[in-house]
C-alpha positions, 0 to 999 in steps of 0.5 A: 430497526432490526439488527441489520438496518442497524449495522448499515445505517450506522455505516451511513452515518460514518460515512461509508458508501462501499462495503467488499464481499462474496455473499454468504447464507450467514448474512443474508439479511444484511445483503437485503439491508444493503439493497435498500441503503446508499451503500454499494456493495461490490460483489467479487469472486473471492473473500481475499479480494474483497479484504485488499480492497477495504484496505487499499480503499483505506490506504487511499483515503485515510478512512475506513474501510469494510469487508463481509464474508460468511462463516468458516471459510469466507472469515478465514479467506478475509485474513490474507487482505486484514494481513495487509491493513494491520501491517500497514496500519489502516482502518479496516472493518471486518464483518462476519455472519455466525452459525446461529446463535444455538449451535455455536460451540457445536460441531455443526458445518462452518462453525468457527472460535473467529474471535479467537481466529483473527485475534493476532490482527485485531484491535478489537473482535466481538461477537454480538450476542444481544440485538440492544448491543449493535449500536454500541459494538458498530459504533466501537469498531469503526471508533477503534479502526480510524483512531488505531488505523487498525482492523476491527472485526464484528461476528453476527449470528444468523439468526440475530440479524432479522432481530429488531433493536431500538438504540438510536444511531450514532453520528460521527462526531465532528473532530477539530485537531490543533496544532501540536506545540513543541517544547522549544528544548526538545525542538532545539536538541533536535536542531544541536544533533543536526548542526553537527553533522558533517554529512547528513541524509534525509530518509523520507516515507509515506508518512512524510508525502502530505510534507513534500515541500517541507521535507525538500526545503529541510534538505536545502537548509541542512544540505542534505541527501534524500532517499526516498521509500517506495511510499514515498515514491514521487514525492519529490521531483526527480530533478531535484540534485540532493535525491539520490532514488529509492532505499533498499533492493530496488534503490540505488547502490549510491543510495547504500553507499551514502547512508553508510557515509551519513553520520546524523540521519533524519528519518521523516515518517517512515518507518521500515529500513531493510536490514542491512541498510541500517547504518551502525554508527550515525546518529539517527532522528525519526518523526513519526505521528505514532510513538510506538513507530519510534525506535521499535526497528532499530536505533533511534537518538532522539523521536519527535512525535508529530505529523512531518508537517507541522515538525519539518517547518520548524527544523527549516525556520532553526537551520537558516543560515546554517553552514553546510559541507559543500563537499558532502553535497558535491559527493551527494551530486557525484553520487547522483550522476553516476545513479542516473547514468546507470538508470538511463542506460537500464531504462534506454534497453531496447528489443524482445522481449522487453526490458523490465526497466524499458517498461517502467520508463514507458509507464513514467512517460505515459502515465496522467499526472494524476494516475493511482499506481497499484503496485503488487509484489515481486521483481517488477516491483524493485524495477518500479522502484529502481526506475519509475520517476513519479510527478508528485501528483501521482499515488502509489498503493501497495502491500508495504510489510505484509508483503503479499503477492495479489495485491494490486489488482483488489487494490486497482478495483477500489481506487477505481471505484473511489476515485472514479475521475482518476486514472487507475492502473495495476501494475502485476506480475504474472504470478501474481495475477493468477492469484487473483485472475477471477476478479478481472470479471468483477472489473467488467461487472461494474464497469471499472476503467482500470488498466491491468499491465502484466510483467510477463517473465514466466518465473516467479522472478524474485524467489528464481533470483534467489534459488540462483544465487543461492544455488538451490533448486529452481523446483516451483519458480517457472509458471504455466500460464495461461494466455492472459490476453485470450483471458481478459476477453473472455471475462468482457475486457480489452486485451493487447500483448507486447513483445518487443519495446518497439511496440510498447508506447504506442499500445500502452498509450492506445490501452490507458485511452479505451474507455473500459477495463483493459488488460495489457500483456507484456512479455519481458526478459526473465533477468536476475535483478542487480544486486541480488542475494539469496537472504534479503527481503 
């Protein structure tokens, strides 16, 4: 086989079937190997888009995901979407094509040290020198990047790919986990530090979605409050009475307010807590399946190291019959009701142009029970998670440390096209989808049912909000738009716009129903997020 045949069989092998890109001259026979394999490849119009949607295909799936891109330029345009997967720690292969083997070191046009340029992203980065090496290298990337949930990365000259090679490919290996065994003692010290708390809370997050049902019968036996992280979203039915909505900016002030009141806090796989919702003096306990997860962020009593649902269980079996505060879970209720009261007044906004909360409250009540969520970065995001009330079922992706605006519809374009049967829908601002516009044609190009739902307030609200308050100058927060759905058409798509609430159920319901991409404009009030400060993240 030569170099090529190589590197697509054994993605084959580990089953692979989509791999993102913008074809390059540097690896040209490995788009020729491509054609004649299983594998799809999805052609899209900048190399950032093809990097977010191998990490949003890994956040969906847990399993790897891959990008290409040639020399120089495309290698550096991957690093925003490898941004995103090392941040979030996902399995994300990057392959790169090389200037050929004799000119590299030379000044020629496009060379680049990629080693050394994706060095602060990657687990591991080689560059394949020797066509008897290919097996090995692949094998080791993708053996890295699912076992880390890390990025990997593998350059390949030009000249090596046509090369031939005779290692045999490498199956998957089949791989059986047990049940991790605890030791009783350190279960028990767990179980003495939440026996004594008087006013416990439960902070649960992505890690803990799979452990939904344990995680809510935890807080029943300790009578606990549960905040949920933004990965967490939906998670847990909103009617159940000890939540208390979503943590940080786009949370809830009760939310704040409980977790300084906390004195034992367990956290239940997640591991990101804004600065200044840290309590100081509570004892904390996290579970997290990564030891290097524990304690790194901030102060932590004791760390169980797990998966939330082989742990949780055992907590609940050892607080049976435990005594509760029956005033802390009456203050927890208290808090709950004024919470929701506050939302339902927000989401209830009626007029032009749409309230953000209005909106997020439409997409509650219409979207499927199953819908992935592809949320970007931005004010519209704290309003989704200020509002938005999922059905457990649902799934939200997003850009979760990395933080990058964009994000949403690359993701949108590779759940839908791993997840064909499910609703998808990439919910953006409309700064961020003009990061990203060109790509609506990639969802015309292969046909993708997705629906794009633009939060139109002309500004880049978040970083407004925060000139406002901290009184700076408003220089390069107000956006010039162009009219995105004359846009949508003109790429193939669907296009409608809203402008006043009173429209907004009827043409969402009429856009998730059309069969092909969709784009839906909606005008909405430019308003300064509650509780904004000039500093918080």
């Amino acid at each position: 086989m030569t170099v090529a045949e190589t590197f697509v069989k054994q993605l084959e092998a580990w089953g692979v079937r989509q791999v993102y890109g913008v074809a390059g001259d540097t690896f040209l026979d490995f788009l020729d190997a491509l054609k004649r394999s299983s594998l799809q490849f999805v052609a899209v119009k900048h190399e950032s888009t093809a990097a977010f949607m191998a990490s949003a295909e890994a956040k969906l799936t847990g399993q790897l995901g891959v990008c290409v891109a040639t020399s120089g330029p495309g290698m550096a345009n991957l690093l925003n979407g490898l941004g995103d997967a090392y941040q979030d720690g996902v399995a994300v292969l990057a392959i790169t094509g090389q200037v050929p083997t004799k000119l590299i070191g030379t000044d020629t046009k496009q060379y680049l040290d990629q080693q050394v340029l994706i060095e602060p992203l990657a687990a591991y980065s080689a560059l394949l020198t020797a066509p008897e090496a290919t097996v090995e290298l692949v094998t080791k990337a993708i053996h890295t990047a699912l076992e880390r949930g890390a990025v990997t990365h593998l350059s390949v000259p030009k000249d090596l790919w046509s090369r031939q090679q005779m290692k045999a490919i490498r199956k998957r290996p089949h791989l059986v986990s047990g049940i991790l065994e605890f030791d009783p003692q350190d279960v028990e010290r767990a179980i003495s530090i939440m026996k004594s708390a008087q006013q416990p809370v439960v902070v649960a997050g992505l890690g803990a979605r799979e452990a939904a049902a344990d995680v809510k019968r935890l807080c029943e036996a300790w009578g606990a409050g549960l905040i949920l992280s933004l990965g967490a979203k939906g998670m847990v039915a909103e009617s159940f009475p000890q939540l208390l909505g979503g943590i940080g900016k786009g949370g809830s002030p009760q939310a704040s307010q409980l977790l300084k009141k906390a004195d034992v806090i367990l956290l239940a796989g997640d591991t990101w807590w804004p600065e200044g919702y840290v309590p100081e003096q509570a004892r904390v306990i996290q579970i997290d399946k990564v030891i290097a997860n524990i304690g790194t962020r901030f102060t932590v009593e004791l760390g169980l190291v797990g998966a939330t649902g082989q742990i949780v269980p055992a907590l609940v079996e050892r607080l049976q019959g435990h005594e509760q505060n029956e005033q802390w879970l009456s203050y927890v209720g208290q808090s709950r009701a004024k919470w929701y009261a506050q939302v339902e007044k927000e989401a209830s906004s009626e007029g032009s142009p749409v309230h953000p909360a209005r909106l997020m409250r439409a997409l509650q009540n219409t979207l499927a029970e199953d819908a992935l969520i592809c949320v970007d970065t931005g004010d519209h995001t704290v309003w989704f998670n200020r509002i938005f009330a999922g059905s457990g079922r649902q799934k939200v992706l997003f850009s979760g440390t990395w933080r990058s605006m964009g994000f949403a519809l690359p993701a949108a374009l590779a759940c839908q096209l791993t997840a064909p049967d499910r609703q998808v829908v990439a919910l953006v601002g409309d700064g961020c989808l003009g990061m990203t516009l060109a790509d609506l044609s990639t969802a015309v190009r292969y046909n993708l049912p997705i629906t794009v739902i633009v939060v139109n307030n002309g500004h880049l609200q978040m970083e407004a909000d925060r000139q406002q308050v901290g009184e700076h100058t408003q220089l390069g927060s107000d956006l010039t738009n162009p009219d995105f759905v004359k846009v949508a058409e003109a790429c193939g798509m669907a296009g409608f716009r809203v402008t006043d609430s009173a429209d907004l159920d009827k043409t969402l319901a009429q856009a998730l129903s059309l069969p092909g991409p969709v784009l839906l404009d909606i005008t909405v009030s430019a308003l300064m997020f509650p509780n904004t400060t000039a500093q918080e993240g």
